[in-house]
Legacy VTK file of the C-alpha trace (Angstrom):
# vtk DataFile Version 3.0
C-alpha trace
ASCII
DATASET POLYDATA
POINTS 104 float
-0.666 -15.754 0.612
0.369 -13.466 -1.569
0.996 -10.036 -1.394
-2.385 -8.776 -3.734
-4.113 -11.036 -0.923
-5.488 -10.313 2.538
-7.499 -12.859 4.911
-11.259 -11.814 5.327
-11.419 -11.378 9.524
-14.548 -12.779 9.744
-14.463 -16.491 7.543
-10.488 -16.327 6.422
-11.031 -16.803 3.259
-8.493 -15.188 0.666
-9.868 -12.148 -0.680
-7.569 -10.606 -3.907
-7.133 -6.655 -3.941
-8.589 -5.154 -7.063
-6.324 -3.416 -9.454
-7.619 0.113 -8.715
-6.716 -0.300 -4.979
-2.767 -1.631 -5.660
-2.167 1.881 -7.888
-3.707 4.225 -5.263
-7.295 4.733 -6.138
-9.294 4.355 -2.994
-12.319 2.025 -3.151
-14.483 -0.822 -1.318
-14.276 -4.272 -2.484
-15.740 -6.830 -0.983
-15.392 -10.368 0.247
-17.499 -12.739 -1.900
-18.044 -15.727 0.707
-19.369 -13.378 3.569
-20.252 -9.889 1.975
-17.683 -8.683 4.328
-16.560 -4.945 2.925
-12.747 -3.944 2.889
-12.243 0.212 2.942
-10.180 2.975 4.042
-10.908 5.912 4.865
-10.386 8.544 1.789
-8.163 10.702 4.166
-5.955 8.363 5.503
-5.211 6.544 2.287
-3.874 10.359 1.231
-1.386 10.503 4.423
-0.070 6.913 4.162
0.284 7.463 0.320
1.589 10.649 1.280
4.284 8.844 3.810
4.902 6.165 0.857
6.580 8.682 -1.559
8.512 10.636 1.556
9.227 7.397 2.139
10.669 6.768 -1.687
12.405 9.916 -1.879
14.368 8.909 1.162
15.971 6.234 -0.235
16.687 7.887 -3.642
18.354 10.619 -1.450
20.248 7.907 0.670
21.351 6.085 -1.978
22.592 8.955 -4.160
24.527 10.073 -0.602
25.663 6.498 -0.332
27.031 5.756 -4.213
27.764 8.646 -5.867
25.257 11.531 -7.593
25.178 9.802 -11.337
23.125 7.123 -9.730
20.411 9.811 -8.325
19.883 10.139 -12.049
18.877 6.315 -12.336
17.079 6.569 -9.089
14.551 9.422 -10.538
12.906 7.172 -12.617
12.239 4.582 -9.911
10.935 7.408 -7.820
7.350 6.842 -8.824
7.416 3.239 -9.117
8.671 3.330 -5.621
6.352 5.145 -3.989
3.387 3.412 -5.118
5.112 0.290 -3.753
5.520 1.964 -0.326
2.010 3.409 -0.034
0.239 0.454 -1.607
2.225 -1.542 1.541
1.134 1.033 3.965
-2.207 1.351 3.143
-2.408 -2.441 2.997
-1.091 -3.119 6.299
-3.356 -0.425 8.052
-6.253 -1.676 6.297
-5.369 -5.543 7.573
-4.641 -4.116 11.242
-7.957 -1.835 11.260
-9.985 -4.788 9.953
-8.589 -7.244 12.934
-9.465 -4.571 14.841
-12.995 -4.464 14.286
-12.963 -8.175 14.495
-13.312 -8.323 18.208
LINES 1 105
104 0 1 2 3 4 5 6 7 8 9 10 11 12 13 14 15 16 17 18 19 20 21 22 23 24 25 26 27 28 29 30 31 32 33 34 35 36 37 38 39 40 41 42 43 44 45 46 47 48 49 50 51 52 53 54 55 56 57 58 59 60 61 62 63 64 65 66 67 68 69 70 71 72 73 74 75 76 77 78 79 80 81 82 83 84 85 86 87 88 89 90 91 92 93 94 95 96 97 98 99 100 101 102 103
């Protein structure tokens, strides 16, 4: 499985993420064997991508405190990069949990 991918709940079938949803955009996509529908909630996408990026500037601050400061200047560009990574993780696991959730 890979990591665009989540099992549907209800027939575990592979359903891909669209490209909207990996870059932060919150929307309902569906699986196409059962109809099943995949969303999150508008507000909690915002706090876990909100947690993402505190989570991004964490480690540019750690590493800059770690190496020296001239690599904080490298790290500012992955800043954004990185926190899409970290919310587009969070919101992905929440959205796996809260769907095996309403499986039972």
């Amino acid at each position: 499985m890979k990591l665009t991918e989540i099992k549907c709940p209800r027939c575990r079938v592979l359903v891909r993420i669209p490209k909207f949803w990996l870059i932060g955009l919150e929307g309902v996509f569906y699986c196409k064997q059962c109809k099943k529908h995949f969303k999150i909630d508008y507000r909690i996408g915002a706090v876990l991508s909100g947690i993402g990026f505190a989570a991004s500037f964490a480690v540019i601050q750690f590493t800059a405190y770690f190496t020296s400061a001239f690599t904080m200047i490298v790290s500012v560009v992955l800043f954004l990069p990185l926190g899409v990574f970290f919310s587009f993780l969070l919101r992905r696991t929440f959205l796996v949990t809260k769907n095996n959730w309403n499986k039972q």
